[in-house]
C-alpha positions as CSV (number, residue, x, y, z in Angstrom):
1,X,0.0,0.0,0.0
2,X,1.3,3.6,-1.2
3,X,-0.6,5.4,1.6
4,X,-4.0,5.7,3.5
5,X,-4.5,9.2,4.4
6,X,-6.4,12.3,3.3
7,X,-4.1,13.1,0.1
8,X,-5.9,14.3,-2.9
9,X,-9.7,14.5,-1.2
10,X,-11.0,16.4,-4.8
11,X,-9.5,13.2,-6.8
12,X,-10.6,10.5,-4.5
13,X,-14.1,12.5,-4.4
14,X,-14.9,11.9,-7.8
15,X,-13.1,8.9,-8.0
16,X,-15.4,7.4,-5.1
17,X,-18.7,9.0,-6.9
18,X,-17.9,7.6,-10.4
19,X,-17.3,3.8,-8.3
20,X,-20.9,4.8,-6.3
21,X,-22.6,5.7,-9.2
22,X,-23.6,9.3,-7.6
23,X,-24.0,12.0,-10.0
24,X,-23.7,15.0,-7.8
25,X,-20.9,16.3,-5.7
26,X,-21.4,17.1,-2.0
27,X,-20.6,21.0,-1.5
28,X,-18.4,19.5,1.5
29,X,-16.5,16.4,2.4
30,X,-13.9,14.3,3.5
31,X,-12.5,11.9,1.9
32,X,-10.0,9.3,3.4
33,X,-8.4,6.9,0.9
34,X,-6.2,4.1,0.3
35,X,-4.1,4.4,-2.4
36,X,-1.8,1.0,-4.0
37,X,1.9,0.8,-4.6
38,X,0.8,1.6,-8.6
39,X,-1.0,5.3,-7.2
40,X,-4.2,3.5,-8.0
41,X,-7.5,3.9,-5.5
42,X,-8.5,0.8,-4.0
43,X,-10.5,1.9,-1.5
44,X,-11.9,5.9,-1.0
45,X,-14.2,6.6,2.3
46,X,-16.2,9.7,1.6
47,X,-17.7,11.7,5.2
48,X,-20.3,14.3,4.0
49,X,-23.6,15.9,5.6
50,X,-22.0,16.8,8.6
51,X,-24.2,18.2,11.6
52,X,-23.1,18.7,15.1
53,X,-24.1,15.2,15.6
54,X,-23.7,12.9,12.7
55,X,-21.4,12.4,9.4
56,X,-22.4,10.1,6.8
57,X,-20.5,7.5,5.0
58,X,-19.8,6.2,1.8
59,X,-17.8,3.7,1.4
60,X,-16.5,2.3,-2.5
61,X,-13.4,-0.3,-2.8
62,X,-12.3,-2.5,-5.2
63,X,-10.4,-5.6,-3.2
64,X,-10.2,-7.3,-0.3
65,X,-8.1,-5.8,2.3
66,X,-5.6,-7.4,4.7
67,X,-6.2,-7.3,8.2
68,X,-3.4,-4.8,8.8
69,X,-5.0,-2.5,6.4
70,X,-8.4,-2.5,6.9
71,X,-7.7,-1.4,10.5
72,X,-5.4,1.7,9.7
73,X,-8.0,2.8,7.5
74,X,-11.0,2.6,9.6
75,X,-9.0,3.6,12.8
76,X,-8.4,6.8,10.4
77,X,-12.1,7.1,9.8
78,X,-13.8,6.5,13.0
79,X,-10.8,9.0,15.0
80,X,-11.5,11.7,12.4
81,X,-15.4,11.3,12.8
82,X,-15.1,10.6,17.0
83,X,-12.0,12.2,17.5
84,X,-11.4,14.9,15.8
85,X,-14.6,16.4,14.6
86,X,-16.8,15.3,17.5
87,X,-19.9,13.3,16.1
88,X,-21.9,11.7,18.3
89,X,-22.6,9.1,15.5
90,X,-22.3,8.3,12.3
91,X,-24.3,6.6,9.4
92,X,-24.4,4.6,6.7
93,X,-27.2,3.8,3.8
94,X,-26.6,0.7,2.0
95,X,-29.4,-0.9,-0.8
96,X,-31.0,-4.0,-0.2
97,X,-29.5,-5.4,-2.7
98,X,-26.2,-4.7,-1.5
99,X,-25.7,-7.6,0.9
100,X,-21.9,-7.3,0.9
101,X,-21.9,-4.1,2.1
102,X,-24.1,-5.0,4.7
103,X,-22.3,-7.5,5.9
104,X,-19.0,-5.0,5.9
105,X,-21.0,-2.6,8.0
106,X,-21.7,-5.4,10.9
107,X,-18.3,-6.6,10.9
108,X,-17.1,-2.8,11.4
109,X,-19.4,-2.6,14.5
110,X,-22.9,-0.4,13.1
111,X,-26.2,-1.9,14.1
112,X,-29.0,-1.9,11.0
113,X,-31.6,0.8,12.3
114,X,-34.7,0.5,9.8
115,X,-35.1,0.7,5.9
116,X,-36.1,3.5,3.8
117,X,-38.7,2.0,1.5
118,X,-38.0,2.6,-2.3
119,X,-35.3,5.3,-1.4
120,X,-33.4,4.6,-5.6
121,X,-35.2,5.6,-8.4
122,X,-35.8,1.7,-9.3
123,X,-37.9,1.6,-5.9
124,X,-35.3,-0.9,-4.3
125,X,-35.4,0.0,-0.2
126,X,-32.0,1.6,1.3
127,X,-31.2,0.8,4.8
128,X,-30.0,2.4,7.3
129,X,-27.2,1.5,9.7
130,X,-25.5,3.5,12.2
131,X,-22.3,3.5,14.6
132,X,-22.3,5.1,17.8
133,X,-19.7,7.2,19.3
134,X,-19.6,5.2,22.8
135,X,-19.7,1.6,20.7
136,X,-16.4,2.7,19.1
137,X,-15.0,3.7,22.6
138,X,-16.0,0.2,23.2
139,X,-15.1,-1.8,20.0
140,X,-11.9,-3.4,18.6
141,X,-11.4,-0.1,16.3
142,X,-10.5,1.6,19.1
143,X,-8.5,-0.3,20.9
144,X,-6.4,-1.3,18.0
């Protein structure tokens, strides 16, 4: 790995969007990303709609991680969201469909908190999963 960090946010941005397939930019973000030894993304974390209490998620990646990697990256994320800007949670929306990414969720620690019905414009539902500040304080991702 060439580097996980917050190098190049506007690149990773639109990289991370054209992965997503979301058309419009978010007038402000993070973005933490992992780049390979060939400069290529492999993985981008975008944080937008922050509030004083919650930053949403996206997260796009193209390969399976080792174990030392995946926790520098998300120990990046969750101190920037808990750390450093002071959420009190964050979330993530994931499609039905999408039951890798739910699974991914789980395994980082956010609970699945209800379904918005026909949320995409083919009417497929998007669910809702969320990660408390206090359950990182108590989770591996914190420790680590």
């Amino acid at each position: 790995m060439k580097y996980i960090g917050y190098q190049d946010e506007e690149m990773a941005e639109k990289w991370a969007r054209k992965y997503l397939g979301i058309k419009s930019a978010p007038s402000v973000f993070r973005a933490l990303s992992a780049v390979d030894d060939a400069g290529e993304f492999t993985c981008v974390i975008l944080l937008t709609n922050f509030t004083k209490r919650n930053i949403d998620i996206n997260i796009a990646a193209t390969c399976q991680w080792t174990p030392k990697a995946t926790i520098k990256m998300f120990n990046g994320l969750f101190k920037m969201v808990f750390d450093e800007l002071k959420a009190v949670r964050t979330t993530a929306l994931v499609a039905a469909s999408n039951t890798d990414s739910q699974k991914f969720c789980e395994h980082l620690g956010f609970l699945k908190e209800g379904t918005m019905r026909k949320a995409y414009d083919d009417d497929e539902d998007m669910f809702i999963y969320g990660f408390l500040n206090n359950e990182y304080r108590k989770h591996d991702w914190c420790r680590s």
